[in-house]
Structures are given as C-alpha cells and as structure tokens.
N, C-alpha and C positions, 0 to 999 in steps of 0.2 A: 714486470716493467713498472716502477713506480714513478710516475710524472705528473704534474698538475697542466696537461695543455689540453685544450681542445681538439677533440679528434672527428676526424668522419665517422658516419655509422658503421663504415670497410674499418674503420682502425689507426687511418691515415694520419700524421697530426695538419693540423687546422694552420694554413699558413698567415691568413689573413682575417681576421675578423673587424676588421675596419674600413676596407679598400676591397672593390672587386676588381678583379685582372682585365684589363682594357687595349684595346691596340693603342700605344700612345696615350698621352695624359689626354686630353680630348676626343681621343678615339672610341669607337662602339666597345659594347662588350665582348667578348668573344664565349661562343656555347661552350669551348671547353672550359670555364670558368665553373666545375662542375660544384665547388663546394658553395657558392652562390646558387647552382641549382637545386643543390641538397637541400638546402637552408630554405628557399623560397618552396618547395613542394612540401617538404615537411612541415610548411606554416599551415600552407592548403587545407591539410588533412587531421590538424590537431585535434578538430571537433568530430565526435560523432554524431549521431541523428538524437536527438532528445528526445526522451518518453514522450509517446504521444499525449498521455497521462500523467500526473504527478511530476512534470520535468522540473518546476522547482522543488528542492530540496536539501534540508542538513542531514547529516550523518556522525555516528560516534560512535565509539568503542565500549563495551560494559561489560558485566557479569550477570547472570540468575543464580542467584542462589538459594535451594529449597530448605523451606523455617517447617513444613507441614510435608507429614506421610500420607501420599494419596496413591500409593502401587497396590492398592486394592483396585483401584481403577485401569493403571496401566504399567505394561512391563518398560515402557519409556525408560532408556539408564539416563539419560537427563534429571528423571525424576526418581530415580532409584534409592535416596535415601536422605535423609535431612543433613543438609551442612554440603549437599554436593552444590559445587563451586562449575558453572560453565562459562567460557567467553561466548560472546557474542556481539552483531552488530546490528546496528539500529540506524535505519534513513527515513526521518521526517517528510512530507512534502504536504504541498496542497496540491489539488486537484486539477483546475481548468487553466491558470497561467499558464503562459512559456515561463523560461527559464529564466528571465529576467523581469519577470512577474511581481507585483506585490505582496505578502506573507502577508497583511493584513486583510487582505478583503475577505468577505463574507463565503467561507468555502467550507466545506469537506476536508478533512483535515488527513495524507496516508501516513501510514503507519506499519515500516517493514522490514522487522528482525530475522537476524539470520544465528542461529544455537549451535556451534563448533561442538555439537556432540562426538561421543566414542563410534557411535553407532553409524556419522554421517552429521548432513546438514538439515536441520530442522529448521525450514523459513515457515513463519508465521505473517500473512502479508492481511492486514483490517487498514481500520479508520480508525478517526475518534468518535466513531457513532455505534451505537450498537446494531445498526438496521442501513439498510442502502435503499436506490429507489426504485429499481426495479427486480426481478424474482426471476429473469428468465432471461439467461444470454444473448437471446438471438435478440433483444434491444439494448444492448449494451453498445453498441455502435451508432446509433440513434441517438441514445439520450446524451453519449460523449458530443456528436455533432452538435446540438444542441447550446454546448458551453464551450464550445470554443467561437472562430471567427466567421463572419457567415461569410462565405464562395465570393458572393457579392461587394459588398460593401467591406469585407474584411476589419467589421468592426462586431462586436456582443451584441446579442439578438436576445432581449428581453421577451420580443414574440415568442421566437422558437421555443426559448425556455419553456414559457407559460403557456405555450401550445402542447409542446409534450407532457407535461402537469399534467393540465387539466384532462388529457387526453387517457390519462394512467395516476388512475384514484390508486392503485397498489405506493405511489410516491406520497404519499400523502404524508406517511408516517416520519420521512426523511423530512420532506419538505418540510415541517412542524419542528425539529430539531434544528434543523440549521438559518430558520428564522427567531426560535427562540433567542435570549440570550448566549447562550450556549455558541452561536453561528462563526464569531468570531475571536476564539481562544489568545490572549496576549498575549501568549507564545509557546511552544510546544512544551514548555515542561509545565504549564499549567492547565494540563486537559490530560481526560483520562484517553485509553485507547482497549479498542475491542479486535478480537478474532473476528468479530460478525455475525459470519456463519458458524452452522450446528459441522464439528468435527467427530470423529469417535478417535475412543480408547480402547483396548484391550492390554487383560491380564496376563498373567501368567498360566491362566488356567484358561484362557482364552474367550473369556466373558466380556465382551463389548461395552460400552455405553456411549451414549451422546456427551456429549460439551459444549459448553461455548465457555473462550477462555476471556476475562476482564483485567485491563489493568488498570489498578485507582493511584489515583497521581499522589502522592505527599507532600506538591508544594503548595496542592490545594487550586482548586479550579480556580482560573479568572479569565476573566474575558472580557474584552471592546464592546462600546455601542458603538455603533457607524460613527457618531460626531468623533468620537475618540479616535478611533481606526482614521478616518478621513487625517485628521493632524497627525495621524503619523506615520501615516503614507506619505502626508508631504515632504518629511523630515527623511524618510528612509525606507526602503522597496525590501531591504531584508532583517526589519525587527526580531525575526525570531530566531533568523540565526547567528546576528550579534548576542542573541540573550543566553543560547543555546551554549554556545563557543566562551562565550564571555564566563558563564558559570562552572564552566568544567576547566578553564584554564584555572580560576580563584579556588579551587578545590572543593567549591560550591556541588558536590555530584548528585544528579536530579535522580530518583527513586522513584518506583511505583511497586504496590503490591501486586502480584500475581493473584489473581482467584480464579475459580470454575464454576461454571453450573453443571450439574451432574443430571441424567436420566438414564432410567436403565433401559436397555435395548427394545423390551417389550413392547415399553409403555408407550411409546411412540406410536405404535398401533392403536391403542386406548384413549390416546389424548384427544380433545374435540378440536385442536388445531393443527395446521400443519408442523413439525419440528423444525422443520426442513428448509422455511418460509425465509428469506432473510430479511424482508422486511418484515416482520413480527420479530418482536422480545421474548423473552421466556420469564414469566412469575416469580419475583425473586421471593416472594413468601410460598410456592411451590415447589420451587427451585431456589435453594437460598444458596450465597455464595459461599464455597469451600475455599480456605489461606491456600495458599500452594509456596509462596515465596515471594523472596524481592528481588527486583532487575535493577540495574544500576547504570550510570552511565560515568564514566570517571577519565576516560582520554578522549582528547579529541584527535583527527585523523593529521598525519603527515602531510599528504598530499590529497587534492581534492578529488580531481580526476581521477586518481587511480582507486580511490576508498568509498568514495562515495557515488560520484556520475558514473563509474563501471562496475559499481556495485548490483548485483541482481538479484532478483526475491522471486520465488512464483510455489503457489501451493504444491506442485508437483514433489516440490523437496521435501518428503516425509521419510520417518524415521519408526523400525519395530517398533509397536507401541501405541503410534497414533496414526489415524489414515481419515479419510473420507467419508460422506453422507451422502446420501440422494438430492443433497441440495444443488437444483441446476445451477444456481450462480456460482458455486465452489466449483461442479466439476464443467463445467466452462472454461472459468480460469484456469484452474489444472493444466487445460493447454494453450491455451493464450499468452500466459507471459512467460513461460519458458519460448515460446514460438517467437515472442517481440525481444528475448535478450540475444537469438540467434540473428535476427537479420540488426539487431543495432548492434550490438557489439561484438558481437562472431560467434560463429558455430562452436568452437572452443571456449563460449566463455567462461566456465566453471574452474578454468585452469586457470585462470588470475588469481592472483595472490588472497583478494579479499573475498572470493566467490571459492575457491577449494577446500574440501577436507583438511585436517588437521591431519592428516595421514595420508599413503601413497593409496592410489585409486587405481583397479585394475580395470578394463572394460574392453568391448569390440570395435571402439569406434576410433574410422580410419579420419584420419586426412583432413582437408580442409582449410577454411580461414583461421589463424590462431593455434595451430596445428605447432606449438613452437617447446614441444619437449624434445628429447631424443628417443621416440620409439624403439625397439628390437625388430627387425624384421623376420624373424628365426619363425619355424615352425609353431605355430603354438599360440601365438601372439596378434591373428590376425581372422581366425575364425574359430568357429564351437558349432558342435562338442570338436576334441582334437585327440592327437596321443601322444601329446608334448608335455602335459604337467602346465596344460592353461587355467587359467582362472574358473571356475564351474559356481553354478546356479548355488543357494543355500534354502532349499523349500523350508525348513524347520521355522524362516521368518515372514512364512506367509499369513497374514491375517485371518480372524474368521472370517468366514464366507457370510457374505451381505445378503439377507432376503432381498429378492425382489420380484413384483407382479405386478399384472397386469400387462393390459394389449399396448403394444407401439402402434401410438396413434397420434395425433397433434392436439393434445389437452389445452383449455383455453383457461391463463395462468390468469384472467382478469374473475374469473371462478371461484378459487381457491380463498375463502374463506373472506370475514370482514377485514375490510382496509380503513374503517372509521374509529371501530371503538379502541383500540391502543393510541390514536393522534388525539384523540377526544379525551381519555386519559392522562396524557401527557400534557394538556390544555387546562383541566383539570388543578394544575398542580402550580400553576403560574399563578402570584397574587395579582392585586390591582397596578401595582406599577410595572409588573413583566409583561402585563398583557397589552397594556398602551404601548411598551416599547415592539411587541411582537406584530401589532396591529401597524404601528408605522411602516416597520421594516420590511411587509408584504409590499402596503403603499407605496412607498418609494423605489420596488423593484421590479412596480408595476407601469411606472410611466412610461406610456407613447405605446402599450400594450393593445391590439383592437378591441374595444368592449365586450363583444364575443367569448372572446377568450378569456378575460377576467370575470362576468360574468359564466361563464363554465367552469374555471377555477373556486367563484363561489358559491355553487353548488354542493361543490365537495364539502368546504368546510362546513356550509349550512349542516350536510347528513353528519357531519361529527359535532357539531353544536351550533346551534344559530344563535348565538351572543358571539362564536369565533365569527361568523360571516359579517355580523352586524356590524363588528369593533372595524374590521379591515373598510367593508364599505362608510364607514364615518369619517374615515381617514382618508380614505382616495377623495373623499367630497371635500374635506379640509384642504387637502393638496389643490385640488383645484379654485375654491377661493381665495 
C-alpha cells in the first residue's frame, strides 16, 4: 500500500488532523474520539527519564581507524591490524545539569563511545580527565548528591560540594583539574578524553597487561575563563553542540589520536602505587604513550532521540581481547549503567538500532519491556543446555584468570596511598597567570560556603603546597573587600 496519509499506530488512516469529533459544533468531545486519544497519550509519553548523570548531551557517528600494531598486547579484532577501519558512536555530555543545562559551566566533561566491532560492541565510557574524584563506589551516590539540587531549596549547594571535598582529600586530584584552566573546555572537540580507569588486554598467547586508553584532541585544547563562559552562557545554553554539529555538517570532522599506556601484569604487584587507583595518573616517562590510531567523527545523527538520548554505554560491553581490573570504580560501574539503561529505557534496550550488534544476536533472554523482535518459540530457543541446535557457551574466549588475594573485609580506601603529591604536581606546572586564574576560580565557587568548611578544604591544599592554599585564601579575602 503506497499512500502518503497519516495513519494510527493500528494502521487506520488518520481522518482528521485538524478538528476533533464533537457532539455538535459546540458540543463536548466524545471519548470515542480515539485518534485524539492516540495523539494526546502518545505526547504524555514521548520523553523518557533522563540520565540521572550526563543528561546533557551531543552525539555523532565516526570511525577508528588503527595507524599502529599493538596485538602484541591484544587479540582485540578491533585492533587486529593496521588500516582496520571500525564504525562507531560517540555521546558528549557534561556531568551535573539536567538536560536543558548549560554546556559551558565549569564541569566534568562524559565521554561515551560505542566500537561496532566483529566481535560485539565495545563501549568505552571516561571523561575528559584522566582521574575522577572518588576511588570507591559505594560514594558515588553521595558525591552525585552533592552536584545536583539540594531536597531543600532545590537550588546548587556550594556547601554540600565543598563539604564532601573537603571531607575526601582522595578528590583532591579532580578537584585541581577541573579548577584549573582546563575546567571549562570551549567545546567538545577541543579537549582531550580518557578511558580513566586502568583496563586490561590479553594476547593471543594469553598474556595480559594493564592500560589506560588516551585520546589527544587535534583541534587542540581550548578552553573558557568563567568571564568568557559567563557571556556565553548568556547568548546560548548549548555552545558545544552548535560547534559540534555545526563542524561535522561543514565537513570540518573533529579527530583525536588513540594512545595507551601499557604495564605488564606483574608489575602491578611491584609498583609503589596503587594501578588500580583512578584517582591517580600513571607516569607518562614510565609509562609513555603508545599511537594506536585515529577516531573520527564525520556524521551527525538523523534523529536525536533515537541516536543519541536512547543511546547507551556501560563498561559491561567488552569484547575478546579487553576486560577488566581490580579497579573498584570500573567494576561498580560494570553494573550500574547497564542497570540504569534497563529501568530508563527498557530491559530490551540493546535491540534499538543505535545500541545492537552489527550482526544477529542469539541469547536466553525472555520477554519484557521492548521485547519487539519476532522471537521463535520452538524448542531450543528459550532455555540451555537443550537438544534443538540452541545457541551454546564459546569457552575458547574466556580470559585469563585474574589473580586475586586477600580477606574480604571493608578496607578503608582513604588509606590507599598519597592523595597530595600528583595535585601538587599538577600545580606545579601552572605559570603565574594559570595560578591567579586557578586561585579565583576556587574563590568564587566558594561563596556563602561556612568557614569550616573552606578552611578544611584548605588544609588539603596547604598538604599539597602552601603557596596553593595561600593564593586561594588571598582571593576569598579579595572577594570580600
């Protein structure tokens, strides 16, 4: 049937789209007026629940393509030989806004590709930081409270922030990045983006290592001072994703290199720091960075909703090749945002267009929300083991086996090694006009904070350098002159 009319969702065609059916020109509506029913419940329901997290966001279409042979590291076919060509997709966001948020304020920047490999879907879900600010899931729900709206007043709570700061010297390290210059990137194609956390590899021969994977931008960092951001915030709430959208339409396509840091499995044991830490960096003259390739971004999406807001990333999607560390923050996540793509956008959601395999997907899993293929109901197709010619296990791609020791016990992760001298470092590196600007940017996101708490907050910087504590407290005394 080829027709250009509007139909119901049943198939029906669409009588009126102008006029709903009434007793009489003056008369009430009548309920059987169902295609106005249609129409008004399907408006209801257009939205889903937005990220509790990252709910502003852009998205787009690209490639990786590998320029360097690193399958001495891993049997990844992603990374199986130089010139391999993968699609993939890429959703920008910042961190604390809703969805109708500012892209320029001073945030955390997410950062979460999805790799259409042979093999499956490889998401890689970072920041643009290489470090986060806590080390241990179980305050990952805390420190989120903290940056959204308070219960109360249902406005930003500068306390709360700088209560949990100060309260969690492991944040120190974040904290120092995203006050730097650095804090507010002029748009997503001009900042780099991190894996974060420590991953592994394995070969072919089944020899493991650590990673952490780096992407360095090629349009070249740049970034806002707050006076800058402020004027354009005034002017516009989504700068970065006019810039984003605007240069992939111009054929402008944004690039960043692929690198790695590499450690071998051992060493990990040897090292005097945690590996695992994800607030800690790892030594780029220890660990120096390996090319791997280039990611591209060259289309932008059709439709928004369907590409980008039902878009979902979560570490659990690994692929032979690459897998997991001891890093509590990784394996937290692992089931966290597979768990938060099930209750917002359905148990089914990996069958949407922008979230499935490049290939048909066999599996055990019944029913449900989203549930909108044509399953088989035949023998064979609804449990394992069976004696139909069902889908079966493949152990040949099971990973090496991960050491692990020690008692299960509640280790206390404020322990775990210095939390000064990497922020102190990093402080280090800022001349005299980065450090005036870093020293405001504390000040001003400290007003109306109780003294307490800013004094606890500069305690910390004091232990990482007391010229960092000194320059901030000159500033809040400025501010109040």
């Amino acid at each position: 049937m080829a027709d250009n009319i509007i139909r119901t969702t049943a198939g029906a065609p669409w009588v009126s789209n102008e006029d709903s059916k009434s007793a009489g020109k003056r008369g009430p509506l009548l309920l059987e007026n169902y295609q106005l029913i249609e129409k008004l419940a399907h408006q209801n329901r257009e939205r889903i629940p937005e990220r509790t997290v990252h709910a502003k966001g852009s998205g787009a279409h690209g490639t990786l393509t590998v320029t360097h042979d690193i399958t001495k590291y891993t049997k990844a076919s992603i990374f199986s030989k130089v010139g391999k060509k993968t699609d993939m997709f890429l959703r920008f966001s910042v961190v604390a806004p809703e969805s109708g948020g500012a892209e320029a304020e001073r945030d955390v920047r997410g950062v979460a590709m999805k790799f259409y490999t042979e093999d499956g879907n490889w998401d890689l879900v970072g920041n643009n930081t290489p470090v986060f600010f806590v080390r241990d899931p179980i305050k990952f729900p805390d420190f989120i409270h903290t940056q959204k709206r308070h219960p109360k007043t249902h406005l930003h709570s500068p306390t709360a922030k700088w209560d949990f700061w100060s309260l969690s010297p492991e944040s120190l390290h974040q904290v120092a990045i995203l006050y730097s210059d650095r804090g507010i990137p002029r748009g997503y194609r001009h900042m780099d983006a991190f894996g974060s956390h420590t991953f592994s590899m394995w070969n072919d021969k089944g020899e493991r290592y650590w990673v952490k994977f780096h992407f360095k931008t090629q349009q070249g960092n740049e970034f806002f001072t707050n006076e800058e951001a402020a004027a354009v915030i005034a002017q516009t709430r989504d700068n970065a994703q006019e810039d984003l959208y605007g240069a992939i339409e111009k054929g402008d396509f944004p690039r960043w290199t692929l690198y790695i840091q590499v450690m071998e499995e051992a060493e990990a044991e040897r090292v005097s720091f945690n590996p695992f830490d994800v607030t800690k960096v790892w030594s780029h003259k220890d660990y120096p960075l390996i090319e791997v390739g280039v990611l591209e971004l060259n289309r932008n999406p059709e439709n928004y909703f369907a590409e980008v807001e039902q878009s979902s990333f979560s570490p659990s999607n690994i692929v032979p090749g690459i897998g997991y560390s001891p890093d509590k923050m990784l394996q937290g996540r692992v089931f966290a945002y597979a768990d938060a793509h099930r209750y917002r956008v359905g148990t089914h959601y990996e069958m949407l267009p922008i979230n499935r395999p490049k290939f048909p997907v066999k599996n055990y899993h019944l029913d449900g929300q989203m549930r909108f293929d044509e399953p088989k109901n035949g023998d064979g197709d609804f449990y394992e083991p069976n004696s139909f010619d069902g889908p079966v296990q493949d152990l040949k791609e099971a990973e090496p086996p991960l050491r692990v020791s020690g008692d299960a016990t509640y280790y206390d992760h404020r322990s775990d090694g210095d939390d000064y001298a990497q922020p102190a470092a990093l402080f280090h590196l800022f001349n005299e006009e980065q450090k005036q600007r870093f020293y405001k940017n504390f000040a001003g996101d400290m007003q109306g904070v109780p003294q307490h708490i800013i004094d606890r907050q500069l305690g910390h910087f004091e232990k990482a350098d007391p010229e960092w504590a000194e320059g901030v407290r000159k500033a809040l005394n400025d501010m109040k002159s």
